[in-house]
C-alpha positions, 0 to 999 in steps of 0.5 A: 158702223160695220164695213167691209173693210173693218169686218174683213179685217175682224174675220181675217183676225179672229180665224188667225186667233183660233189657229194660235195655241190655247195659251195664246187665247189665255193671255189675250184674254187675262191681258185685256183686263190684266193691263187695266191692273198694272195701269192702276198700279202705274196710277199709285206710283207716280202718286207716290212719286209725286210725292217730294215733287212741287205741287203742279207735278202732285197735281197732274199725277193725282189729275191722271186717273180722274182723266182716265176715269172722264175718258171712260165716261165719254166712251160709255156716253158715245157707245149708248149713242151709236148702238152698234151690236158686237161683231161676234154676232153680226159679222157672217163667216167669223170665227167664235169668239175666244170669250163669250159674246156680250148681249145685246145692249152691251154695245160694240162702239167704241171699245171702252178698255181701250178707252180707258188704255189710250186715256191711262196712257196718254195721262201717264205719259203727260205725268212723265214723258219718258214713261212712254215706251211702256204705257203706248205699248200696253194701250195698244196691246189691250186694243188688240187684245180685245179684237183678237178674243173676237168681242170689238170690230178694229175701228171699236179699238181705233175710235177708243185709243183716240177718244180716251187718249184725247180727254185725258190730255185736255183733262189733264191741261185745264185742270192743272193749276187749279189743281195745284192750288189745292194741292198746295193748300192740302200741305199746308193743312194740319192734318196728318193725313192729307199732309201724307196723301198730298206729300210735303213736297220739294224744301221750300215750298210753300204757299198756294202760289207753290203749284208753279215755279216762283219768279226765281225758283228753278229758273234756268239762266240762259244768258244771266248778263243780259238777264234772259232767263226761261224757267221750266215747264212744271209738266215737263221740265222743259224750259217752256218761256222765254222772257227779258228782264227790264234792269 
């Protein structure tokens, strides 16, 4: 899959990254696997945040790594596919690499770290949108990083972003609500370890039916005389529908 774009473009990056001080080399390569930490650290926190949440927010936060870790496994499924050896060994005239180069059979399409960054990225932003000025930069960095200590060719890093961030998304949405089914049932559990993990939930929660707003639960009247009413996205707490009721 290599080109003379993309091995052009390898080359130009790998010599502007040998030109740059040591320091610089030191924190592309501590970012590339510091980034998955702080991602990890992010996953824990909208857990607990989760927390207090009704069930379909639980469910999505919980649901986040799991589609990170689904994204992985596509990227690592696709890369035995391909078979495409590291640019650090076939590209002609590239500088070396700031790491060392992986050994043949440790494939070079696509690149799993930014798999797992688009996919831990997307997941987050779905479990909180505004969380987004963070999480795309972080992906994107890593992506870089990883061209820039000279281990992927630019559309590795491409290719991953987008297959990681894409299951994760379609992850995330089909498994939603059943999802918050069993959340719901786990807090009603007499355990007091999963009654911890899965939090007790907004007051008033209750039934496995709790995942998603009831017929009046958060509902945001728009024009209560006429009795329209849309009543809130449990993704995004936007108001999502739009319905009439018959009098």
């Amino acid at each position: 899959m290599d080109s003379d774009i993309s091995g052009g473009l390898y080359r130009d990056l790998t010599d502007y990254a040998r030109s740059t001080p040591h320091w610089v080399h030191d924190a592309a390569e501590l970012w590339t696997e510091a980034g998955l930490l702080l991602f990890g650290a992010l996953f824990a926190l909208a857990w607990w945040r989760a927390r207090g949440l009704e069930a379909g927010r639980m469910a999505v936060a919980l649901l986040a790594p799991l589609a990170t870790a689904t994204g992985y496994v596509c990227s690592e499924s696709l890369k035995s596919l391909v078979d495409e050896e590291r640019p650090c060994r076939a590209v002609a005239g590239a500088a070396v690499s700031l790491v060392p180069c992986p050994p043949t059979g440790d494939w070079s399409f696509p690149s799993n770290h930014s798999a797992i960054a688009g996919a831990a990225a997307a997941a987050l932003v779905v479990v909180r949108p505004r969380i987004a000025w963070l999480t795309v930069p972080m992906a994107l960095l890593m992506a870089f990083s990883r061209v820039f200590v000279g281990v992927h060719y630019p559309h590795d890093v491409a290719a991953g972003l987008l297959l990681g961030a894409t299951v994760a998304v379609v992850s995330v949405r089909v498994l939603t609500r059943p999802a918050a089914s069993l959340v719901a049932t786990v807090r009603s559990s007499r355990s007091p370890l999963a009654q911890w993990f899965a939090g007790p939930g907004p007051a008033g929660e209750t039934g496995p039916g709790a995942g998603f707003p009831a017929a009046d639960a958060g509902v945001k009247y728009t024009d209560p005389d006429a009795g329209v009413y849309s009543d809130p996205d449990p993704l995004t707490d936007r108001p999502e529908r739009i319905r009439r009721v018959r009098r």
